[in-house]
Structure formats: C-alpha cells, structure tokens
N, C-alpha and C positions, 0 to 999 in steps of 0.2 A: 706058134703056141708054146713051144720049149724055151722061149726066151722067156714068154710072157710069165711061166711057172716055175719059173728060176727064181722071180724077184720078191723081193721080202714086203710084207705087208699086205697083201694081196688078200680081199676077201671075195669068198666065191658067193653069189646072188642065185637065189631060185629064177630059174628060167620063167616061172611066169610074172616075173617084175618087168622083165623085157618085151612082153609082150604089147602090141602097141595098143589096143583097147586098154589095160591096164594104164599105160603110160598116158594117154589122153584123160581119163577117170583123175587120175594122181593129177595133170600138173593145169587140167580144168578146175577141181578141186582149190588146189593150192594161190590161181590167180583170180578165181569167181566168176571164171567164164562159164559160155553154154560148148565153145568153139574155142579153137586155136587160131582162126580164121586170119582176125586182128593181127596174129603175130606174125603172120607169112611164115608159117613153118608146118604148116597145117598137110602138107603134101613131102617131108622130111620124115620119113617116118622110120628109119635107120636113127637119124638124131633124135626125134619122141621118144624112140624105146631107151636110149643112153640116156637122157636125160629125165626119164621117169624114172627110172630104176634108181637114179642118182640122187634125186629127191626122195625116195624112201629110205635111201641110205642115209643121208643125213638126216632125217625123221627118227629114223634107229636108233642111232648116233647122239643125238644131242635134247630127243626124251623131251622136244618141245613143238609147238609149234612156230615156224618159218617168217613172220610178217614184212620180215626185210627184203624175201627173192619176191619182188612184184612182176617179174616181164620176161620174154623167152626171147632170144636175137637169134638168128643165124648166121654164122661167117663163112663167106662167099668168096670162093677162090679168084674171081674176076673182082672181088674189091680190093683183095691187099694180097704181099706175098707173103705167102704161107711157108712156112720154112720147119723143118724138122729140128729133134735137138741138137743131132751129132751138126748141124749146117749151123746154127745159131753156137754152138762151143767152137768150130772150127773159125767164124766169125771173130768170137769174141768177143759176141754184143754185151753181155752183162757178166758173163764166168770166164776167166783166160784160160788155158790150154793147164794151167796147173790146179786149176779147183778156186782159183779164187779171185778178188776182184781189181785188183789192179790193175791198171791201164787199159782195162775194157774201155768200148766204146760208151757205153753208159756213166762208167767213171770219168769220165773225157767233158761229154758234156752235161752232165747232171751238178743243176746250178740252184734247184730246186730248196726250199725252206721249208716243206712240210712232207711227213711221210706219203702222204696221197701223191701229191705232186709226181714224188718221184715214183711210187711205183706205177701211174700212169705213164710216165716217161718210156719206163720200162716196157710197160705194154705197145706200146706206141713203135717201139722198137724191134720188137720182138716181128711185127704183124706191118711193113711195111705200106702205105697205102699205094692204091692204082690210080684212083679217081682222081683226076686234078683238081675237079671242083673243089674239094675237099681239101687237097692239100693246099691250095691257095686261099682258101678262109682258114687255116692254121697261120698261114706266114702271114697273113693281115692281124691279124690277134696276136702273134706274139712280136710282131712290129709293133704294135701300140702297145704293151705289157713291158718289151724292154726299154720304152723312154717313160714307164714308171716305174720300174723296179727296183731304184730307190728308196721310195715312197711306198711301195705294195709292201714287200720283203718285209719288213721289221711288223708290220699289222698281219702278215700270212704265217710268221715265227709263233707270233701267240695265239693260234688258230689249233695248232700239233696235230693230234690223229684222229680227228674226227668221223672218220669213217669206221677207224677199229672200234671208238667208244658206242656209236650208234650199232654196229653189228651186237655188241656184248647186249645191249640195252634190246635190244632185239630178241635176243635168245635169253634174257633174264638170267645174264652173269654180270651185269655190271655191277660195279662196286662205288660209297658215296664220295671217291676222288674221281671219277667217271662221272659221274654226274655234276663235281664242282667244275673240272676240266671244261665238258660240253658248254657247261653257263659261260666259264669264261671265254671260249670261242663262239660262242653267240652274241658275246659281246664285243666282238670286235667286225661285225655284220653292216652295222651304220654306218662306219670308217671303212670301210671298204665298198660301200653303194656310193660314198663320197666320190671315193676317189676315183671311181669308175665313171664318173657321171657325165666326163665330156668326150666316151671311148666311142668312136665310126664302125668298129668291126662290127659288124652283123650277129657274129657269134659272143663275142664281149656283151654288145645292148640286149642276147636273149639271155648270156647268163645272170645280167644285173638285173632283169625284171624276174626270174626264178628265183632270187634272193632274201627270202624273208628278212622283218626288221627285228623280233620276236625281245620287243620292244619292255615287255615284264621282265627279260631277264639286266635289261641297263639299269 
C-alpha cells in the first residue's frame, strides 16, 4: 500500500463503488443486461467490483454517457502469459531499459500503417498467448496478409485512426475533420472487401463479412 500512495495521480473512490451489488447495478446498466451471465464474468467478482468502480470513474470523468464500452472480457492466466511491468521493461517489449523506444521488440517488428494496427501489435505483445488454436489461425491470416501487403498497405495508410475518431464521436468530442476523416476511411471499405475477397483464413473471411460497405459515404 505505501508504494501504491506514493504515486502521483491517484484518486481515492468511496468504498461503496466497490461493492459488488453496486458494481453489477453499474455495469448491467451500462450494457442492458438483466445478468452478467453472457459475459462469463459473472462469478469474478473481485474483477466486477474493479471494473464498476472503473465505470463510474469514467462516468465522473467525461460528464457523458459511454455507448462505445459494449462488452465485459475476462483475461485468464491459462490463455496468455501474463507478465508484470518491471518483466515487460526488463524485456523490452515496447520501452528499452532507458525510457524509450528504440530497438524494442515492438520497434523490430512493427511493420504496421495504421495506429490500430499497431497498438494492437502492442497488445499482442505485451499478453503472449498459450492456446495454439489461436496462435495458428493468427499465422494463417497473417501468411495470406503478407502475400498482400502490397496491395492492402497503401488502401489501410488512408484508413488512419479510426478507432480514436469513433471513441471521440462516442463521447461527443469530435470535431468536423473527425467526421471528414471517418467518411474518408469508409471510403476505402469497398477496396479493401475487394481485396480480401479470395482470403482461406477463417479469421480473414469472418473479418470481411463484419465489414460494412456503408456505401452513402462513396
């Protein structure tokens, strides 16, 4: 606890945000459920109470409501390695041993053209997986991706940060280059359903039927 009251930015929460009836009320609420049930998290109730409390926080916070947190995961130490920070800095997955990012691993191979991209990358990094299943429909998908990447790369450049723009648009900060932005990465949707159109990965042909055409904005 004297580490944790040491560090700067820290705000202290009334203990009854933490309480897990509260926390179930909040984050039922928040996705229009009756149950957590759906989410498999329903018997987490150490992670409910963090993650209600966390939601009110950001309810404080940002003086709006939420539409863009739709879904609750929980991450499970038998799916990926879990790693601390000081073992991820000792690493030097994405920060070198001096504060910054040179010759990290992430800088290595981070090949990526759009900010998602890469901070998925990141993510990806950070949270190693266990499950092979998984990691073998990763390396089938990005085996057919690197004999387009070419062709993808220049149509995913004018795509940019689509996910920052839709978060702002979410909390009602976005601004009318946010909104020209977004058009213009909607409109690069068609050409890229194209190009995917003759991809075998399982994971590829579910992300190109998720794909809207949103075809008012061509």
């Amino acid at each position: 606890m004297s580490l944790i009251d040491q560090r700067r930015g820290l705000r202290r929460r009334p203990l009854w945000e933490f309480e897990i009836d509260t926390a179930r009320q909040q984050l039922n609420l928040q996705f229009g459920t009756r149950d957590l049930n759906g989410f498999g998290v329903e018997n987490a109730h150490l992670g409910l109470s963090a993650a209600g409390c966390l939601l009110q926080y950001v309810k404080d916070t940002q003086r709006t409501t939420l539409p863009h947190i739709r879904s609750l995961s929980m991450e499970r130490q038998q799916d990926s390695i879990i790693m601390d920070a000081a073992t991820r800095r000792n690493l030097e997955i994405t920060q070198n041993l001096a504060g910054g990012t040179d010759n990290t691993l992430a800088a290595v191979l981070d090949k990526t053209v759009t900010p998602m991209g890469s901070r998925m990358l990141k993510r990806w990094l950070h949270m190693p997986l266990r499950d092979a299943r998984i990691i073998n429909q990763r390396q089938e998908s990005i085996a057919e991706l690197q004999n387009l990447s070419d062709v993808l790369q220049p149509v995913l450049r004018q795509v940019g940060d689509l996910e920052r723009i839709l978060a702002r648009l979410a909390l009602r900060t976005a601004r009318p280059r946010d909104l020209a932005r977004m058009r213009h990465a909607f409109q690069q949707l068609p050409e890229l359903n194209q190009l995917l159109a003759d991809v075998e990965a399982p994971q590829l042909q579910k992300l190109r039927t998720q794909m809207g055409e949103f075809t008012a904005f061509t």
